[in-house]
N, C-alpha and C positions, 0 to 999 in steps of 0.2 A: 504494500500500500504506500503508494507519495504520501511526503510530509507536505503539511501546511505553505512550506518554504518553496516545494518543486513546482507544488502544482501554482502557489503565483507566478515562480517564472515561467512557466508555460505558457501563461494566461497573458502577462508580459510581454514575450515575443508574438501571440495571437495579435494584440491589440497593436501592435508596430507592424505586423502584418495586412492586417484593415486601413492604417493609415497608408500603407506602402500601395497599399491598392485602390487608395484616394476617397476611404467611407471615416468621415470621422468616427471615431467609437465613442463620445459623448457630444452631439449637435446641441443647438441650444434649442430647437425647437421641434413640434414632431406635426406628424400628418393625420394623426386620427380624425378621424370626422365620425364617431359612434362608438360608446364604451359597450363592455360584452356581454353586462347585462340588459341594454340597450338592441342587442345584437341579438340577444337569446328573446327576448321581448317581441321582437317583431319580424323575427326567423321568417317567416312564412314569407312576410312580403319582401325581404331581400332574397330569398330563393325562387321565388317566383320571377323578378324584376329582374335576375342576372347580372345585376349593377355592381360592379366592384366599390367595395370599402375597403378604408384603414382600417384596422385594429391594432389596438399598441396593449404589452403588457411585460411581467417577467417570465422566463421560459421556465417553467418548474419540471418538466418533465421531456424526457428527447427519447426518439426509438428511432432506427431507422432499416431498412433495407433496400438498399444498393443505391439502386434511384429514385429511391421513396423514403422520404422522410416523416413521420409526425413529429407534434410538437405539442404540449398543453402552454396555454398561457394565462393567466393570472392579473389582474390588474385592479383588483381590490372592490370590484364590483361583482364580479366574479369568474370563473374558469370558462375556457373555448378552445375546443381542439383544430388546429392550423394542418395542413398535410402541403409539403413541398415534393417535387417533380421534378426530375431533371430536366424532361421533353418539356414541358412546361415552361419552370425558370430558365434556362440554355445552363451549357454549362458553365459559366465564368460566375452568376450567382449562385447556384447552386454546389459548386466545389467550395467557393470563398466562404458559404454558411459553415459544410463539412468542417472547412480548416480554423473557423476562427471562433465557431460561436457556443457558447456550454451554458447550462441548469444554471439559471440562477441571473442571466442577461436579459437586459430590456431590450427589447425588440418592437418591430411593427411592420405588420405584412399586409399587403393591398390584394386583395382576392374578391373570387364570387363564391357562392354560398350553397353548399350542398348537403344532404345527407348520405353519412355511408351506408353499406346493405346491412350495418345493423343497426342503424336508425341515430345514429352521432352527429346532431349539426356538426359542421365541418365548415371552415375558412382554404379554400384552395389556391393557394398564393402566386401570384401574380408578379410580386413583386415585393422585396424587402428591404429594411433599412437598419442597422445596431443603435440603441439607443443611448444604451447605458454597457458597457463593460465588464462584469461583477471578477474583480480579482481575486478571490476568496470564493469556494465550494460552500454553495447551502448545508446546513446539516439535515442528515435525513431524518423522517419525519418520527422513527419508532426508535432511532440511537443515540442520534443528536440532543444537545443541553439536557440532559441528566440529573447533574449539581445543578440543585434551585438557586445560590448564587450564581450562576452561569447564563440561568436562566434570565432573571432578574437584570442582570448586565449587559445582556445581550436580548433586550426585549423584543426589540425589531425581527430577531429575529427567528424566536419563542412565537410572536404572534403569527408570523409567516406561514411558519411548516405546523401550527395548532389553530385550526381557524378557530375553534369553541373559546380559545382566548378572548379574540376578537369579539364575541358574542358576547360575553364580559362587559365589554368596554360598551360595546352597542348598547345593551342594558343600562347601564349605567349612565350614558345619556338622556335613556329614557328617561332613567329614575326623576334624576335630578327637571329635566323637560317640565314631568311631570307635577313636581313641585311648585317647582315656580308657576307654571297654567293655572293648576289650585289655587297658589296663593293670591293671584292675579285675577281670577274670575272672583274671588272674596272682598276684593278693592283693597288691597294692600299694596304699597308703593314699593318697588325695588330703587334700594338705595348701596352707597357704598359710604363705606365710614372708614377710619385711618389703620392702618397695617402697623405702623411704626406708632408706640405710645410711653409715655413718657409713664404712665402706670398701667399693670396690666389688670385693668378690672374683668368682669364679668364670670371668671373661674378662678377654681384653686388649682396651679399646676403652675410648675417650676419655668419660668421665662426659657428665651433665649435674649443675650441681650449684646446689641452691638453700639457703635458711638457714632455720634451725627458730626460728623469734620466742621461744619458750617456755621451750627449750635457751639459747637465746641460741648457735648453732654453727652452722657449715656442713654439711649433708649430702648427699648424692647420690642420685638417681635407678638402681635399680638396672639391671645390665648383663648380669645373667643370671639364671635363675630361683630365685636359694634355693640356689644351690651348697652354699655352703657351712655353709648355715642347715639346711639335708636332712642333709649329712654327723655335725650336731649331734644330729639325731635319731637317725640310727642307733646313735650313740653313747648316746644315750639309752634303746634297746632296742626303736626299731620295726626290725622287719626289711626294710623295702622301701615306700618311699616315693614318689610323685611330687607335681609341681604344672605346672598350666600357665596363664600369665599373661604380662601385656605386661612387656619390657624397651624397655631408653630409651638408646642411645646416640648422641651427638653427634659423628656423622663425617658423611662425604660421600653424596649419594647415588646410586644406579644402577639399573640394570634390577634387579639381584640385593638392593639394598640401601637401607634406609628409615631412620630414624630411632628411629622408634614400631616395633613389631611383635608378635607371640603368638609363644612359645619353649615348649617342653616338657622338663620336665629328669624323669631318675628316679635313684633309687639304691637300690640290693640290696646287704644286707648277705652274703656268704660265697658269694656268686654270682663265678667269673671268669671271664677273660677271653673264653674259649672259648665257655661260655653264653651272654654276653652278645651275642657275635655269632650265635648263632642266633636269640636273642629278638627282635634287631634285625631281622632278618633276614626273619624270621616276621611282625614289628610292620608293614613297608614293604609286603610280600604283600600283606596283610588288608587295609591301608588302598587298597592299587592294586585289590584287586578289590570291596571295600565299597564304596566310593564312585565307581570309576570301570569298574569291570565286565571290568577288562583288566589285567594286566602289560606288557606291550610299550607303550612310549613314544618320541617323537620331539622333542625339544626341544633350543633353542639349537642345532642342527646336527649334534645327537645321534642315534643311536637306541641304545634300552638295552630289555633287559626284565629286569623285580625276580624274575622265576620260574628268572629263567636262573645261569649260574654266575656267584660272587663270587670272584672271585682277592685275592691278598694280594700287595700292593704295597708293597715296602720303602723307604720315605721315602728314605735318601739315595742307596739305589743308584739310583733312578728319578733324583732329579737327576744324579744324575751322568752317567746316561746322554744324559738331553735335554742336559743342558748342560759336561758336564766338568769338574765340579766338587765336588771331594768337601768336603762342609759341615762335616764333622766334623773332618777333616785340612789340607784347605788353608786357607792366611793368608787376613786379613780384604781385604788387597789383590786379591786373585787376583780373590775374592767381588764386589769391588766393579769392578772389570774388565769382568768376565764380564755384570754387570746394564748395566753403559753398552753393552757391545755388543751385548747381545739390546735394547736398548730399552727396558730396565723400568725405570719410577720409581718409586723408592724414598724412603721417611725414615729418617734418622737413620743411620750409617755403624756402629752396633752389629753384633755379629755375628750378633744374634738377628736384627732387622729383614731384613739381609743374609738368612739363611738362607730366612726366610719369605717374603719375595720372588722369590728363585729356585724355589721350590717352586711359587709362587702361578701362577708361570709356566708349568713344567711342568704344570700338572694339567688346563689349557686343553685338552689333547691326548688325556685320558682320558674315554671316553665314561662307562664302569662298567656296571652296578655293581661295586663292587669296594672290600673294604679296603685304606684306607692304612695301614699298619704300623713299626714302629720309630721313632718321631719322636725327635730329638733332644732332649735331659731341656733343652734353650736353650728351646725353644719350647714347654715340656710342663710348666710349675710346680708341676702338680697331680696328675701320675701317678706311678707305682710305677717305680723305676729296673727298668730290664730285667735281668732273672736273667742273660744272659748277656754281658751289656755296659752297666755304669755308665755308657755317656756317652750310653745311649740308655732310652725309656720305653718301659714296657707300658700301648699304646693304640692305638684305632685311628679313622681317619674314613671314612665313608661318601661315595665319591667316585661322581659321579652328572653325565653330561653337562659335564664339563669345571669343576668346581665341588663346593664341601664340602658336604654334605646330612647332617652327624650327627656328633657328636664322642664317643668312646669311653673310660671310662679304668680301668684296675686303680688305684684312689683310693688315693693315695699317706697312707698312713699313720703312717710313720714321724716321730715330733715335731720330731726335732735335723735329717733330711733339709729336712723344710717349711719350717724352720727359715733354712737355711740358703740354700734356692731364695728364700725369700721376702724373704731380704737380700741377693742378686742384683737382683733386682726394683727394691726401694730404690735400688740404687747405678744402674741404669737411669732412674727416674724424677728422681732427682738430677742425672744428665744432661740432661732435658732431653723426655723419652720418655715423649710425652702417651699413649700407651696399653699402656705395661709396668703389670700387675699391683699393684693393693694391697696391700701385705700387710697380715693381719688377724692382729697376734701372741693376739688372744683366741683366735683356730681355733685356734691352733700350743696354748695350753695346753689346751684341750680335747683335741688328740690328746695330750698329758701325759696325760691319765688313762685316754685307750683310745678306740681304733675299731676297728671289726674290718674284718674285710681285706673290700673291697666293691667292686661294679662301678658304673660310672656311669654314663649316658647321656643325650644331648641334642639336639634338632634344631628350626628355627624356623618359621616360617610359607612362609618359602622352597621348604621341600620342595613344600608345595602349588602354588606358582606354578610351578615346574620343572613336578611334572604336569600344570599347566593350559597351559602354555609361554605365560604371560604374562608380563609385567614385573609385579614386586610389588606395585606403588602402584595395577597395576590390579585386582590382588585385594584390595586393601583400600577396606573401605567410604566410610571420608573423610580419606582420606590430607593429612596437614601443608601448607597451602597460604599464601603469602604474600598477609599483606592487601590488598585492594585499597585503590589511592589514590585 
């Protein structure tokens, strides 16, 4: 078998041979006049009409015998079998294809349109042109990228020789299509708000943070979409807002979790809490049958369906029931007890940290869907105290296969309350607690002047890979990869 190294120079002297013979092997322009789905579309009446067309694609596949050639080609709309002829081409094209052209070159051949006698549209060529050069052998489709890092680094060409990748990605434009159409027949405004923030509000999770040459200052990589840049507007007097855009948090990663991601944040002014869980509700539907034709799912060891009922799950009495530990009542010792003996690692010996770990535990066990309700105002800095219990919020998350899939909240509007959650936060981060909260006291005087009582809602790119029940890194296109050495 050639190495990597022979078969480019072969492919080297091919392409100085094409120039020798006066065909550029990359032109800058090409002659197609109809792609091959295009082509497959309306077969009949180019086989009828006799009319010769371009078609341009990559050659993924070559047979030939003697003075007969096939060919498949490829051009992202989809696959068209080409057959070349020496009586045909003459021989001065049809030798120069032989000598110069291999699996895996852009091409485009001018022909009329047939079927063979077992019924293969067929392109019978008339005439050809190289488009593209490929100096490097495709991998094949059952041997080739193996190592999922390999895979991952060489995406192009993972999606190439795996069209179901592809379909991936197609999905996932749906998804997201779908979203925005939703949010947009509901009268919510698509906006964009700052990537770069001088505080990272709107979640708890470890920045990235780079410095602005200009400012001359450090600033950060946002961590959530516009929280609290959204909340501004509607104090500004749009009524319902969204955006969707990448966040950037610097923590670990997992099946569930990435670094880089797409996040979709909204918020409705004088909409609660109650609406808001139908909207949601209604939002997960649409996208389960818009893009995937079904509600009933089976993922992570789950099965759920989004059409089915959503119960309401009370934050601490769920823990307390998996684990015997009431979050709100018992000491921080008990708390930190109770995580050595289930096994959970934890950071920081906070009681916030403490709760949200126990919790994170419990939820493994929850297929959903289903809201989680009542969360403790420790872990909620950004919701409305609950009407009937100060020590707990009015919010809820989307609990989906053992995992958070949506966070909920009655937006906490009171100034002196934010106020005061947000100098919690500080005295966390003072400790030591790389992912307690920002506080951003510019919000806190913007609620000085007024926001109106509003719902909020939020979910990431995650939800999509739950429906796809892939690992994240494999629904994204070119996931973060360490350079090679």
């Amino acid at each position: 078998m050639s190495s990597i190294d022979e078969i480019r120079d072969t492919r080297i002297k091919k392409l100085k041979l094409l120039q020798e013979k006066g065909m550029n092997p990359y032109p800058a322009d090409s002659k197609r006049e109809i792609s091959i789905k295009d082509a497959i579309d309306i077969f009949d009446d180019l086989e009828k009409g006799k009319e010769k067309k371009w078609l341009a694609g990559r050659i993924m596949s070559l047979r030939g015998q003697g003075a007969i050639i096939f060919v498949t080609l490829y051009d992202g709309t989809g696959s068209f079998q080409g057959l070349l002829k020496k009586d045909i081409l003459g021989s001065d094209l049809f030798d120069l294809w032989n000598a110069t052209v291999d699996i895996g070159d852009f091409v485009e051949m001018q022909g009329t349109f047939f079927k063979t006698n077992r019924g293969e549209k067929t392109l019978e060529a008339k005439d050809w042109r190289l488009l593209s050069k490929s100096l490097r052998p495709l991998p094949e489709k059952w041997h080739g990228l193996q190592d999922a890092e390999e895979r991952f680094r060489k995406r192009y060409l993972d999606i190439l020789v795996n069209p179901e990748i592809k379909d991936i990605f197609e999905n996932k434009e749906k998804f997201w299509k779908t979203v925005r159409n939703f949010l947009i027949e509901k009268r919510f405004l698509e906006v964009e708000t700052p990537t770069l923030e001088v505080t990272t509000g709107g979640a708890e999770a470890r920045p990235f943070k780079t410095h602005h040459n200009d400012f001359d200052i450090d600033v950060f990589m946002r961590i959530s979409v516009g929280e609290l840049w959204q909340k501004r507007l509607l104090a500004a007097g749009f009524e319902r807002v969204f955006e969707i855009g990448r966040v950037y948090r610097n923590e670990g990663s997992s099946p569930e979790h990435v670094q880089e991601f797409t996040n979709m944040e909204f918020y409705a002014a004088y909409m609660n809490l109650d609406e808001g869980k139908k909207l949601v509700r209604d939002l997960y539907i649409k996208i389960a049958q818009e893009v995937f034709g079904k509600t009933e799912f089976e993922t992570r060891g789950h099965k759920f369906d989004l059409a089915g009922e959503w119960p309401e799950i009370d934050y601490v009495e769920e823990v307390k029931k998996q684990t015997g530990v009431d979050v709100l009542e018992d000491s921080e010792e008990k708390m930190e007890k109770a995580l050595k003996k289930l096994g959970v690692e934890f950071q920081g010996k906070n009681r916030e940290r403490m709760t949200d770990s126990l919790w994170k535990h419990c939820r493994k066990n929850i297929s959903g869907p289903a809201y989680l309700v009542n969360h403790p105002k420790l872990v909620a800095p950004l919701s409305k105290e609950h009407s009937k219990d100060n020590r707990k919020t009015e919010m809820f998350q989307v609990i989906i296969a053992g995992s958070e899939i949506g966070r909920a909240h009655a937006e906490l509007n009171d100034p002196l309350d934010q106020q005061k959650r947000f100098d919690e936060q500080k005295k966390l981060i003072e400790a030591g607690d790389e992912e307690a909260m920002m506080p951003d006291f510019e919000f806190v005087e913007m609620l000085e002047y007024g926001m109106p009582p509003s719902f909020g809602f939020g979910f990431g790119e995650r939800f999509f890979a739950f429906l796809m029940d892939k690992p994240i890194r494999e629904t994204q296109l070119f996931p973060l990869m360490r350079p090679q050495k």
